[in-house]
VOLUM-765257 format. One record per residue (C-alpha): residue number from 1; x, y, z. Coordinates in steps of 0.2 Angstrom, whole numbers. Example, Ala and Ser with C-alpha at 12.3 -4.5 7.8 and 13.67 -1.06 7.14 Angstrom:
REM VOLUM-765257
 pos    px    py    pz
   1    62   -22    39
   2    68    -5    36
//
This chain:
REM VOLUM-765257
 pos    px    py    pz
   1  -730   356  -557
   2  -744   367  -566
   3  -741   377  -583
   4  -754   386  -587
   5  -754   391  -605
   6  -767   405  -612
   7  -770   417  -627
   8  -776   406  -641
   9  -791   410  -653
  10  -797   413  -670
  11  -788   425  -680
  12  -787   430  -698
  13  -775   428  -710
  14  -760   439  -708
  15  -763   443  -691
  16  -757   442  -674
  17  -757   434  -659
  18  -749   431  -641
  19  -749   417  -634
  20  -741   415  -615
  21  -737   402  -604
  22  -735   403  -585
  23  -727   391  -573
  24  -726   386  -555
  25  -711   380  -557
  26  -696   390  -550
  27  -690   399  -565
  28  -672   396  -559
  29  -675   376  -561
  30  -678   378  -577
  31  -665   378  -593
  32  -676   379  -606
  33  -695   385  -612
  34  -702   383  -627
  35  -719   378  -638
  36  -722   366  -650
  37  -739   362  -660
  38  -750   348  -666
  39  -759   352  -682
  40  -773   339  -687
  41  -765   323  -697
  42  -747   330  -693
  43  -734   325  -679
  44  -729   336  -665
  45  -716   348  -669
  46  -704   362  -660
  47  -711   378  -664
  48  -698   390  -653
  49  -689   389  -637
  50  -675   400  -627
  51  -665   396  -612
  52  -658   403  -597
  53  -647   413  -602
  54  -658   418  -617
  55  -652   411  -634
  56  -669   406  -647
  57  -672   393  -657
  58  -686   395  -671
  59  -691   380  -682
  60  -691   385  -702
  61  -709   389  -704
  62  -710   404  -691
  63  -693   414  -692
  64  -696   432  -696
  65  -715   429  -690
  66  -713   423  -673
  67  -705   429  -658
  68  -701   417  -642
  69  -698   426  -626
  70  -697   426  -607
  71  -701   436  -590
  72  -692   427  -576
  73  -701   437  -566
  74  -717   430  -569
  75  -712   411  -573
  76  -718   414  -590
  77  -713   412  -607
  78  -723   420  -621
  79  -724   416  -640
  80  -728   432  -650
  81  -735   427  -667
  82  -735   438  -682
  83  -742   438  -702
  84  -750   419  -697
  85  -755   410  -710
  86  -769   395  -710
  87  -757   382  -711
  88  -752   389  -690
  89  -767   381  -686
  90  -764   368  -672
  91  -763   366  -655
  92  -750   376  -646
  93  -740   367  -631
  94  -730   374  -620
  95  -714   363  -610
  96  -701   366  -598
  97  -686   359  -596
  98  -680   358  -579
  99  -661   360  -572
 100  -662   342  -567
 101  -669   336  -585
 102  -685   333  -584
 103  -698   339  -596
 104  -717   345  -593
 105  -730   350  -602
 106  -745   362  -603
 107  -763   359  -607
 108  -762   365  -625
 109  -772   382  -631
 110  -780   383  -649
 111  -776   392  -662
 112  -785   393  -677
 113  -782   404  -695
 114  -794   407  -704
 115  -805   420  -713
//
């Protein structure tokens, strides 16, 4: 199982970024896509997911800003991130959940705020 996640960099203040994630996984097997991050001296946390049939889920601290979507037609799920701030800086993950409950992970991509 790969997931090959991509799009992260340096960006300033208020800007924008899109991060995506692409999976060899059937996309059919999988019930739910999402990311979470790891910022530096904080724990791992949900940053957005969708399932199959759609529905979102955004933690607090991105709703308005971010946007979670997916293109079963590529195994990918993307993460469009808006008016970031510096406290966004972390370590994007994406995961899948598959239809038989079992959870992978990406490699992580970096993103950093800053001016």
């Amino acid at each position: 199982v790969q997931l090959q996640a991509y799009g992260g960099g340096l960006v300033q203040p208020g800007g924008s970024l899109r991060l995506a994630c692409a999976t060899s996984v059937n996309i059919y097997n999988i019930n739910n896509m999402g990311w979470y991050r790891l910022a530096p001296g904080k724990q791992r946390e949900l940053v957005a997911s969708i399932t199959s049939d759609g529905s979102t889920n955004y933690a607090d601290f991105v709703k308005g800003r971010f946007t979670v979507s997916r293109d079963n037609a590529k195994n990918t799920v993307y993460l469009e991130m808006n008016s970031l701030k510096p406290e966004d800086t972390a370590v994007y993950y994406c995961t899948i959940r598959t239809t038989n409950w079992v959870r992978y992970w990406g490699q992580g991509t970096l993103v950093t705020v800053s001016s």
